[in-house]
Structure formats: C-alpha cells, structure tokens
C-alpha positions as CSV (number, residue, x, y, z in Angstrom):
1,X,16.7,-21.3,23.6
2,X,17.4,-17.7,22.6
3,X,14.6,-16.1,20.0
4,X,15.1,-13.5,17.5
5,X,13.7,-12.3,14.6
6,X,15.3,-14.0,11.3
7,X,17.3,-11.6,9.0
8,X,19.5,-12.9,5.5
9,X,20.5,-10.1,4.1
10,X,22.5,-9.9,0.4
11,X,22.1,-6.4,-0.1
12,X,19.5,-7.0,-2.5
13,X,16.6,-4.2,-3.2
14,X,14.2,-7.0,-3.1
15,X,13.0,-8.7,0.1
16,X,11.0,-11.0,1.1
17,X,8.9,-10.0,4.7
18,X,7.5,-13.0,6.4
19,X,5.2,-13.5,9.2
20,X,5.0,-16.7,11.6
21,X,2.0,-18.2,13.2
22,X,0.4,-17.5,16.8
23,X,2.1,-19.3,19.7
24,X,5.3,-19.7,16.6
25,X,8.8,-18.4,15.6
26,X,10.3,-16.8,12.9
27,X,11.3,-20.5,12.7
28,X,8.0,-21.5,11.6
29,X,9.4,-21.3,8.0
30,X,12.2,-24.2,8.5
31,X,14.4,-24.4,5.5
32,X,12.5,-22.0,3.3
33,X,14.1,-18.5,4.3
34,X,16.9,-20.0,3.1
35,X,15.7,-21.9,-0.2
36,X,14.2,-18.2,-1.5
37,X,17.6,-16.4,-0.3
38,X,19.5,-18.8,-2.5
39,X,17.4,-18.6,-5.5
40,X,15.8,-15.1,-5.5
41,X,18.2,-12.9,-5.1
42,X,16.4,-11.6,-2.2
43,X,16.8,-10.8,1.5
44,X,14.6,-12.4,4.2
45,X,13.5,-10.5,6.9
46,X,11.0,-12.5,9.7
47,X,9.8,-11.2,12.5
48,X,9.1,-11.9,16.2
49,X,6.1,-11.2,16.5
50,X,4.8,-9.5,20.6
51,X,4.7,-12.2,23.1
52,X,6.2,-15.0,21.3
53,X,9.8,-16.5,22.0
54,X,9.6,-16.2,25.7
55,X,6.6,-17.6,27.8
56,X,3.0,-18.6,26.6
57,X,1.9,-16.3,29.7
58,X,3.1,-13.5,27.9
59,X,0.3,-13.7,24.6
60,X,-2.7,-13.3,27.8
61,X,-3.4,-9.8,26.9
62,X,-2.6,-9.1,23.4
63,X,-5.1,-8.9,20.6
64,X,-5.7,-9.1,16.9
65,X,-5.0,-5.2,16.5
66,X,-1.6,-5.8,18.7
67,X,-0.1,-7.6,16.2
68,X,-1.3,-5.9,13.1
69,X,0.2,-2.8,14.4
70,X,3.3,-4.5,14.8
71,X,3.6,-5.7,11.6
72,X,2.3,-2.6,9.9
73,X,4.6,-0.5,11.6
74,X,7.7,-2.5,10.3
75,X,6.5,-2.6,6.9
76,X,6.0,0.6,6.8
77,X,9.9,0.7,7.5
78,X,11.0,-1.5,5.2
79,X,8.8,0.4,2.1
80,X,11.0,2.7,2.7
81,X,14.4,0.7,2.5
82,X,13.6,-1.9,-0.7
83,X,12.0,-1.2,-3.8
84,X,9.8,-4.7,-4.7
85,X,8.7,-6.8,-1.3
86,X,6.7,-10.0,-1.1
87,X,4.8,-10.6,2.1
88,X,4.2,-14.2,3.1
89,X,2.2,-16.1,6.0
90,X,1.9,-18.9,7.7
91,X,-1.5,-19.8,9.5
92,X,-2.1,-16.5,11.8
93,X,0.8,-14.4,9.8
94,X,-0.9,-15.8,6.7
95,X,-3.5,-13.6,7.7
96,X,-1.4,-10.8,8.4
97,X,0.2,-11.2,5.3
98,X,-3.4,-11.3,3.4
99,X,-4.3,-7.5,5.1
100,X,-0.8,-6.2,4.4
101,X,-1.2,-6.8,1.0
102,X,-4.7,-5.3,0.6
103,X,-3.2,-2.1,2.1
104,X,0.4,-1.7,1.2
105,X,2.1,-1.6,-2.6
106,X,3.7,-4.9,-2.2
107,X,4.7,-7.2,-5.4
108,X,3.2,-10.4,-4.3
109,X,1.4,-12.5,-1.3
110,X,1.2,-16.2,-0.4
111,X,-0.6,-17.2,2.4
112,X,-0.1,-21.0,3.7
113,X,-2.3,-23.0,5.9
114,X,-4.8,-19.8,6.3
115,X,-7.4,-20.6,8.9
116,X,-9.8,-18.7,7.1
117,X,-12.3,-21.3,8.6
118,X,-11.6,-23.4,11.6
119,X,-12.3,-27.1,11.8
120,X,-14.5,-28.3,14.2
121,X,-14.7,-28.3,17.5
122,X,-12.4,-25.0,17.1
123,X,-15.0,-23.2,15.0
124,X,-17.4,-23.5,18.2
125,X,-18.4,-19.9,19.5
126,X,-18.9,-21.4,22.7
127,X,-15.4,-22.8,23.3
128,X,-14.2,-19.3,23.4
129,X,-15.3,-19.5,26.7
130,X,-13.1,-21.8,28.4
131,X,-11.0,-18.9,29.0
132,X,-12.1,-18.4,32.1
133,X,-10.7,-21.6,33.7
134,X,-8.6,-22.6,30.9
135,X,-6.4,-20.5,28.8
136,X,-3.9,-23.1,27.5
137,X,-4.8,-26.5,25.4
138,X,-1.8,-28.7,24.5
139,X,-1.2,-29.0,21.0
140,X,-1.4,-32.3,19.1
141,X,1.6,-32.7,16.6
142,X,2.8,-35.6,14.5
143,X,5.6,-37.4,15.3
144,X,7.1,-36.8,12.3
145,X,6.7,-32.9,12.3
146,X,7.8,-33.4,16.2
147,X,11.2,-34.8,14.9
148,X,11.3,-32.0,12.1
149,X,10.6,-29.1,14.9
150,X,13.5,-29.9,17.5
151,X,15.4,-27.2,16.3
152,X,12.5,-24.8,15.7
153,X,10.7,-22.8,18.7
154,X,7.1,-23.0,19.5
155,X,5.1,-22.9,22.6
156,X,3.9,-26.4,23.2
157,X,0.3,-25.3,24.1
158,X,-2.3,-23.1,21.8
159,X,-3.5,-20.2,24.0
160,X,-7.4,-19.8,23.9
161,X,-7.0,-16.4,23.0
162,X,-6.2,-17.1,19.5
163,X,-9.4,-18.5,18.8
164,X,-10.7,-14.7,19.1
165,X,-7.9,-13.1,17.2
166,X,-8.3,-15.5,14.2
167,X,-11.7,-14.4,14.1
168,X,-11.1,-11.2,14.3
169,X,-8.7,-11.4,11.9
170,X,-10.8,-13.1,9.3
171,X,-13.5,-10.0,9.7
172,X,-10.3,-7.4,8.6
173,X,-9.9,-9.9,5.4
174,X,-13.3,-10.4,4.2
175,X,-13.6,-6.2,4.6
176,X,-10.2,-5.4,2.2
177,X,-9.7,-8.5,0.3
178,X,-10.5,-7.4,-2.6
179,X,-8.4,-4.4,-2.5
180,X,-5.2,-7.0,-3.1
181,X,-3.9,-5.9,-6.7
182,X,-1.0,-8.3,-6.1
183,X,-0.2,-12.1,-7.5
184,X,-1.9,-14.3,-4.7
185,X,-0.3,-18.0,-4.4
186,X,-2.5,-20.1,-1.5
187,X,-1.0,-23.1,-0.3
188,X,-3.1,-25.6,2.1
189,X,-3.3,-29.2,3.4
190,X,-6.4,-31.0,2.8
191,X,-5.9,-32.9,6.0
192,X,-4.8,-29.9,8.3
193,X,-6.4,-30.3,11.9
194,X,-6.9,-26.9,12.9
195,X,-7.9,-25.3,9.4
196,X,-10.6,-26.1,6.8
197,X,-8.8,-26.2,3.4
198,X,-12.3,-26.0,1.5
199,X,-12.6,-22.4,2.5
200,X,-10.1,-20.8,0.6
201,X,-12.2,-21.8,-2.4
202,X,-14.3,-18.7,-1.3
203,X,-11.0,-16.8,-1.7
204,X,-10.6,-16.6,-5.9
205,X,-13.7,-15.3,-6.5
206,X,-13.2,-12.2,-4.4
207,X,-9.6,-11.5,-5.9
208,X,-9.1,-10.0,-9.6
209,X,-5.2,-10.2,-9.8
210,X,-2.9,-13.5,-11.0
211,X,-3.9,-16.0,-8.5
212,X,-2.4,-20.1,-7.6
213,X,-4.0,-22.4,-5.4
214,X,-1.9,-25.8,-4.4
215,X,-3.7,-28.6,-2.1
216,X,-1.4,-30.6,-0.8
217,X,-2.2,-33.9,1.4
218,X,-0.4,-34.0,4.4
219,X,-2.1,-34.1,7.8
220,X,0.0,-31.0,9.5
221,X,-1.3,-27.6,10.2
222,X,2.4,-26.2,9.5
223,X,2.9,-27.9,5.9
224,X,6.9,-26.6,6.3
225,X,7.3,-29.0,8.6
226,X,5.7,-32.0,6.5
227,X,7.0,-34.2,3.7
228,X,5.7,-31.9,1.1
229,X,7.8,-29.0,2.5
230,X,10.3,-28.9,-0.8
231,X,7.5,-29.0,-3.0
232,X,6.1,-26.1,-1.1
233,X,9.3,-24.0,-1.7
234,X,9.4,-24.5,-5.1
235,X,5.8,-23.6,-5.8
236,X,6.0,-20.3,-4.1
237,X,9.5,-19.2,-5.9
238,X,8.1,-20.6,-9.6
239,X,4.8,-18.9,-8.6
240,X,7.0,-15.3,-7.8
241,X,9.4,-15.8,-10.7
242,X,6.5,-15.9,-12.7
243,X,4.2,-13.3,-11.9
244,X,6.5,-10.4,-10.0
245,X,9.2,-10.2,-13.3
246,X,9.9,-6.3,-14.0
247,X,6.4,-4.9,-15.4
248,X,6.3,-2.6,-18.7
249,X,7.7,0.8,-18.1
250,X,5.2,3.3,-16.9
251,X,5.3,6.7,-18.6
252,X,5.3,9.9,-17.1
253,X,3.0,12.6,-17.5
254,X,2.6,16.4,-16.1
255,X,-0.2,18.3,-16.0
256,X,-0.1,21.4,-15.3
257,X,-3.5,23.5,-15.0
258,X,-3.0,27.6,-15.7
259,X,-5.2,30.5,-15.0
260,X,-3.8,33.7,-15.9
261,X,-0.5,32.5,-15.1
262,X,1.5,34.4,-18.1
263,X,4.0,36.0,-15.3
264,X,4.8,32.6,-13.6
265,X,4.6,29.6,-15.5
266,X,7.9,30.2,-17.6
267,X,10.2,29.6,-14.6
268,X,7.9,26.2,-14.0
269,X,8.0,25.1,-17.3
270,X,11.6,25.6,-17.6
271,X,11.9,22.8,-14.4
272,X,9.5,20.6,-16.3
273,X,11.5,20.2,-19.4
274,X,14.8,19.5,-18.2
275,X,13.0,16.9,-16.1
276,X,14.3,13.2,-17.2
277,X,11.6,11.7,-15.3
278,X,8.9,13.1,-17.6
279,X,7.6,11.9,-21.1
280,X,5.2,14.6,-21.6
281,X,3.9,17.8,-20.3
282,X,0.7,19.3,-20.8
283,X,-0.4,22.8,-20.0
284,X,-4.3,23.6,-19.7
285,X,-5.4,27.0,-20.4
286,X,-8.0,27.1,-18.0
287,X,-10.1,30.4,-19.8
288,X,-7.6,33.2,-19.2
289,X,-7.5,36.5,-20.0
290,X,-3.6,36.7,-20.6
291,X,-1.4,35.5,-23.3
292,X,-0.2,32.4,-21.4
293,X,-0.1,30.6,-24.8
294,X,2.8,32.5,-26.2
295,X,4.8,31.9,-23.3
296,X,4.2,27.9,-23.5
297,X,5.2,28.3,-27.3
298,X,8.4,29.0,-26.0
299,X,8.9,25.1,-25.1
300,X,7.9,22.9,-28.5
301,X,7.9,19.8,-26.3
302,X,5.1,20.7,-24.3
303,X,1.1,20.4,-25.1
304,X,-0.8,23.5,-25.0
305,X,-4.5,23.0,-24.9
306,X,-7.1,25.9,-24.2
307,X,-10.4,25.8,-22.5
308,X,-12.7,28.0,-24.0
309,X,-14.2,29.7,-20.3
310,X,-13.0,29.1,-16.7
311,X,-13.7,25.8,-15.4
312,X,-11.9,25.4,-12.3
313,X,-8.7,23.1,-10.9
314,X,-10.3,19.7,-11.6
315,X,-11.9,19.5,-14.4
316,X,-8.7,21.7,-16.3
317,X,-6.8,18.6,-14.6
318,X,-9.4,15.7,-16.5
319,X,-9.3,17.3,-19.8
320,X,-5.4,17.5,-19.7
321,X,-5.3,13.7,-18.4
322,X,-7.7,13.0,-21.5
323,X,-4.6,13.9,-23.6
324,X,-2.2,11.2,-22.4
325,X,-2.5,7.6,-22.1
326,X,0.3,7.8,-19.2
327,X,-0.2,5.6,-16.5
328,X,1.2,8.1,-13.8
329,X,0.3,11.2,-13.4
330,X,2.3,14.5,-12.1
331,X,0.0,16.9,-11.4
332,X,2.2,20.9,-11.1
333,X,0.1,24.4,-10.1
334,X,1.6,26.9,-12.7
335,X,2.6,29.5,-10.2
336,X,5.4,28.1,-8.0
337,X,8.7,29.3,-6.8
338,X,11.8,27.5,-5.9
339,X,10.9,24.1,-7.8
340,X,13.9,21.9,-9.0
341,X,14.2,18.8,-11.1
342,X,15.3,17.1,-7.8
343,X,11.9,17.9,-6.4
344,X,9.8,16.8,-9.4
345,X,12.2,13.1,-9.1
346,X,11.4,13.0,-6.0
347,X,7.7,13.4,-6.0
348,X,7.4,10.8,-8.9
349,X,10.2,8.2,-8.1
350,X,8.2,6.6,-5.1
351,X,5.1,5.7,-7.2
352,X,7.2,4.5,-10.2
353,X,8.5,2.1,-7.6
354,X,4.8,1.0,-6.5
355,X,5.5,2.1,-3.1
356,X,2.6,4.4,-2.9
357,X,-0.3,5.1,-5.1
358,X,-0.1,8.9,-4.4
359,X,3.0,11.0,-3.3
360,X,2.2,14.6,-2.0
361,X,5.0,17.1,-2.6
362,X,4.4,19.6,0.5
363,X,4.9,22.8,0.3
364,X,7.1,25.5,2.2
365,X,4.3,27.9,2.1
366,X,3.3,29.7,5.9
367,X,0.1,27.8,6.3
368,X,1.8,24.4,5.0
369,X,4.0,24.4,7.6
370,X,1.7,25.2,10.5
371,X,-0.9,23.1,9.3
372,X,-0.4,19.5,8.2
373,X,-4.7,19.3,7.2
374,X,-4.1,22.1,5.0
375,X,-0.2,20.9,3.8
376,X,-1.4,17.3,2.6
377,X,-3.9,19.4,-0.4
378,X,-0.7,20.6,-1.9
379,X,-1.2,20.4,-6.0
380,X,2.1,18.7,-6.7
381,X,1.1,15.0,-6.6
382,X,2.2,12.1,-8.4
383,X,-0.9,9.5,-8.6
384,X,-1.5,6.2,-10.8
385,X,-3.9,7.0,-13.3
386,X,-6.3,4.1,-11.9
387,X,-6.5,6.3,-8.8
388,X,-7.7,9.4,-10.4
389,X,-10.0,6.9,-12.4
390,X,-11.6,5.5,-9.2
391,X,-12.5,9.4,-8.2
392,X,-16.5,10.2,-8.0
393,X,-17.1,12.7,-10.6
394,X,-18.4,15.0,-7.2
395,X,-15.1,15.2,-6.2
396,X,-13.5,16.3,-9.7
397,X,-15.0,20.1,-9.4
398,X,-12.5,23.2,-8.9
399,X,-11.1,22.9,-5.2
400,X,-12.3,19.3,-3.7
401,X,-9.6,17.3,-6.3
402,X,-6.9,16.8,-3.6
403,X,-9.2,16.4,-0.7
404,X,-11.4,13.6,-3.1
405,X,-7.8,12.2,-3.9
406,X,-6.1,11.6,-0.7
407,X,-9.8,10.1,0.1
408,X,-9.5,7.7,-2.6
409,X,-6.3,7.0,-1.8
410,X,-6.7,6.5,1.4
411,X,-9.9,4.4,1.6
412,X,-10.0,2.0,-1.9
413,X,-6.3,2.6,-2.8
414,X,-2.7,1.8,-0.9
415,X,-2.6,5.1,0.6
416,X,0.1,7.9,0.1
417,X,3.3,9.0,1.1
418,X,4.4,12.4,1.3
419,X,7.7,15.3,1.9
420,X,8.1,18.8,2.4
421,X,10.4,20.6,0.0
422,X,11.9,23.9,0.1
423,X,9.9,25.7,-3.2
424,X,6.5,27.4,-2.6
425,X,3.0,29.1,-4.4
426,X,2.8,32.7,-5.1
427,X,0.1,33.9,-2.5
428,X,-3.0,34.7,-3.8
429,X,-3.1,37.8,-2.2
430,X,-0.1,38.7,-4.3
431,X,-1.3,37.5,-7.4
432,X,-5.2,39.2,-7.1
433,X,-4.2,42.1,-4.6
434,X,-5.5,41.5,-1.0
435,X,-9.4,41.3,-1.3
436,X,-9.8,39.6,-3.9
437,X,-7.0,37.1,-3.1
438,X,-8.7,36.5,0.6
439,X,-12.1,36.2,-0.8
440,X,-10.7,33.9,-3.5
441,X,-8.9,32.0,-0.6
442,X,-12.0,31.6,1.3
443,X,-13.5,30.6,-1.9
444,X,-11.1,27.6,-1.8
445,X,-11.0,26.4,1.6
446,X,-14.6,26.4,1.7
447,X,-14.9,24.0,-1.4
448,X,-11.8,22.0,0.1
449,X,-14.0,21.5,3.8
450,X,-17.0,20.7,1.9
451,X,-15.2,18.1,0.1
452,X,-13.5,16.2,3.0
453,X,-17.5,16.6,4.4
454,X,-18.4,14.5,1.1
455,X,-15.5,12.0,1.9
456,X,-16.1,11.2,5.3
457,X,-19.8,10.2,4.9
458,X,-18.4,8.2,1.5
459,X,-15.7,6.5,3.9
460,X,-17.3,3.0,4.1
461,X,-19.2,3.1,0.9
C-alpha cells in the first residue's frame, strides 16, 4: 500500500493543517478531512510525518525534536500561502498541534485523544527500558476499529521509542502552553487504553482563550475510528464555526518619532498619507530645535504632539502610542528615503492577517545588508499593540526598543517575519557631519548591545 501525505485543495485561503499519530497515517483522520472540506470551505493538507508509511524499522532513530522540525518547517510554508489556518492532532500530532499553536499565529487548535498522561503500565519510567531487547510491542485494537481501519495505514506494532518522545513532548507543552491565544476544542475517550482522559482537566486552567472539552465513551485510542466518529466531526466544525468567524477590524496606526527632522520628514509624511492601510498618523516632536511643526501642519490628517526636551526613540514611541487606541502599530523613523505606499502595505498586511505578531521592514542601508544582527533593528515595524504592551519598561529607553521588541516577540509572542525593501535612512554622518554622527552612532549601537545583553539573561524569565 502506497503512503502519501493527504492534500484537498479548493483554492480556499483557509486551510486546515493536520497531524497524525506516531506509528500512523495521514489516514489516521478517516472520513473527517473530507467532512471539514465539504463544510468549511477549506483545504486539507496532512502530512506524512519521517518514518512513517514504509517500515516500523525506519522510526528507530528519530526523536521528539525530528518531527517538530518537520512539522514546523511546513507550517512555516504554508503561513506564507493561506491567510487563517487551524492545526489539529491526533494522539502524538495532537501534541504537535498543541506546540504549533503556542508558537505560530494560527486561528484555532483541537487536539484529540492527547496522551498528555499515559495509562498504566505505559506511564512506567522503567519500561522505557525494554528497548534494549525489545523495540516493538504489538498493538491491541478492537475489532470494530480493526474492520473500520482496512483501508487506513498503520504499523501494526507501537515502537518503544515513543514512549520517550511523548514524554518529551509533553515537557515542550507544559513550557509554552500558555502562550496559545487561539480557540482550544479537546476531544477524549474516557475509556482510551493508551491515554488518561482525566489529565486534560489540568489543561483549562493553564489556557486564557475560548476553550471546549468533549468526553466521549468509546474504548479506542483513535476515537475517528470509533462509533462516535460523526459526532466528533461535527463538534470540531460547530466548535470552529463558532469561535474562528472574521474578528472586528483592526485599525492602523503610525507613529512616527522626529528629532530635528524639519528637512526630511515631508517626503515621509507625504507616503504616509496616501497610505490606505492607515487610520491615523501621529508625529512626536521629540524636543527639537527646528520648526518640524510647521512642516507636519502641512498634512491636517496627521497628529502633531511635542515633547517638551529630548527623550530618546522609545519613549517618543509610548507617548505617541498613548494617543491611539489602535490595536496595530506602524512604527516609521522620520528621515527615510525611497519609501512607497507599497512598502508601508507591505510591512502592515502580514500582521493584519495574524500571521506574525511583528513584521520588520529591512532596510537597504550599507550595514543592513551586510549584517542581518544589525538589519532585523530596523525602525519600520508593524507590531500588535499587546506586544509592545508585554515590553519591560527597561527596554522602552532611547535605542534598546527594537532589540526589547524582537525579544518579546521572539520569546512570549509568535515571533516575527521580516523583508528587505529598496528605500533607506539618511546616514547620520550626513545628517550631524562626521563626528558627531559616528559618536552618535556609537552612542546607538552601544545602547542596542546592551539591550540584547538585558534580553538574553531575560530569555527564560
């Protein structure tokens, strides 16, 4: 029997990414690719996850971190292809689909059959080491889900391995579950042999998003291949319908932070405003010596507010976000070249779509280019507000902002995307003359090392 990955396509911008279990097939699933297909206006896309669909022999040397590269690694892929994915598991691939969704901006998770705790005697330390004269342990299936599975591929032993890579795999969850900010539906079997259904209960607590728990009583591990299967597919589509329907409209704001800028920011503000993307734009004065203000009169639609003394990059930034109640933010340096509409779009569109929490707009300036550590502190960011909300206030002074952010984002958000585009900053040799721009430069990249010093010993806090 051939074994491929499972793909219904519709040309839909939706999709739903499943995972099957350890020693399964994308055919783990049985009718229910085809049950969301039909209803959801949605593609399916399932996996074959490394070592399965050939020969048991061939899981021996994989591990837990194997397969959650794979499945990263395709994700990642399709982020880029749909605009709104759900990610859904069963038993090992519900715990893939659990760490996906604490790390990537997907719409929704359900997790079925999770052996978040094993049933005895497969929750025995000990038994893990059998391996060394036995690696394969038939499996004990009901007739009933025996006649249900003859057209659906699975290895007819469990490999011992898995005992370790379900372990492994639950110490990844218990680390990032509560990073999920998506609907959660968990669907179990009180009677399942392999899993203890009592555990999820320990699940809910953790998880501050719209969550659904359904117990069903069937004795199988894989409740698709049970009685209760259609029941199953209709709680997860009713569940989705539900909570993933189009949320409110975000709204758009740019803030743009200015010092001594009178010369430059015309040609940025002129970009900004013929922007459709944006619903406001607001320009802090950040304590400068020129007349910057008449130049932003020019535009009616856009803020002007005025700091009374130079207070640096970040905290111009927090006093311009105070001003808007947007929920994304654009952040724009006032002294750039080249800058299009298309660019500003383009920056924005990917966290309106919840694909990222942050999207870096890299620059084409000379030390951009050459060096990606210094490219990914560009200024022209589009961020969720909640983002810039979970930033220490130690990170919101003068230079450290972008370093603090990409931290953030990194570490206790979804991460970021980012592009180079073809515009650039006036050098600040340029704008100050050379010593005072190289000192000033030095100035920066100082505070900017100092602050990825402060986020590396905050990684794991």
């Amino acid at each position: 029997m051939t074994v491929t990955s499972i793909q219904l396509k519709q040309n839909s911008k939706k999709l739903f990414f499943l995972i099957h279990g350890y020693t399964g097939s994308p055919t783990d699933f049985n009718e229910l690719p085809e049950y969301l297909y039909r209803h959801y206006d949605a593609d399916i896309d399932i996996m074959l996850l490394k070592g399965h669909g050939t020969q048991i022999q061939d899981l021996d040397s994989l591990t837990f971190r194997d397969f959650l590269s794979q499945v990263e690694l395709e994700l990642q892929k399709k982020l880029l292809e749909y605009d709104k994915i759900i990610v859904g598991g069963v038993s090992f691939g519900a715990q893939l689909a659990l760490i996906l969704a604490s790390r990537y901006p997907v719409q929704g998770v359900f997790h079925v059959c999770v052996p978040y705790q094993l049933r005895f005697p497969f929750n025995l330390s000990l038994l893990s080491f059998t391996r060394h004269f036995k690696k394969y342990w038939p499996k004990s299936i009901p007739k009933d889900e025996k006649k249900l599975r003859e057209k659906a591929f699975h290895y007819k032993d469990m490999h011992i391995n898995g005992l370790r890579i379900v372990r492994d795999a639950n110490v990844e969850i218990n680390r990032t579950l509560s990073d999920i900010r998506c609907p959660v539906i968990t669907i179990h079997s009180s009677n399942d042999p392999l899993s203890n259904y009592k555990a999820v209960k320990k699940i809910e607590p953790i998880l501050q998003v719209p969550y659904h728990k359904e117990i069903f009583h069937d004795k199988n591990h894989n409740i698709f291949f049970s009685e209760s299967r259609f029941d199953v597919h209709k709680k997860i589509l009713d569940f989705f319908k539900e909570n993933t329907q189009m949320r409110q409209k975000d709204t758009v704001a740019a803030i743009v932070p200015a010092y001594n800028e009178a010369a430059r920011i015309f040609s940025v503000l002129s970009v900004l405003t013929s922007s459709k993307i944006l619903d406001e734009i607001i320009v802090v004065d950040d304590g400068s010596t020129d007349d910057i203000e008449s130049v932003v009169s020019q535009f009616p639609t856009v803020k002007f507010l005025k700091n009374q003394k130079n207070m640096g990059k970040a905290e111009a930034l927090e006093h311009g976000i105070n001003l808007t109640n947007a929920n994304v933010l654009f952040f724009c340096d006032a002294d750039l070249q080249n800058l299009t509409t298309e660019i500003v779009m383009q920056i924005i569109d990917p966290v309106l779509k919840h694909k990222y929490d942050m999207f870096i707009g890299i620059r084409d300036n000379i030390m951009q280019k050459s060096v990606p550590f210094i490219a990914l502190n560009s200024g022209e960011r589009a961020l969720r507000r909640e983002l810039w909300d979970k930033l220490p206030p130690i990170f919101k002074h003068r230079y450290r902002i972008e370093a603090g952010l990409n931290f953030i984002a990194k570490y206790k958000g979804k991460g970021y995307g980012y592009q180079k585009y073809l515009y650039y900053q006036t050098l600040k040799e340029k704008k100050y003359g050379f010593f005072r721009g190289t000192m000033l430069r030095w100035w920066m990249n100082f505070d900017v090392a100092y602050a990825y010093l402060l986020a590396w010993v905050n990684r794991k806090s």
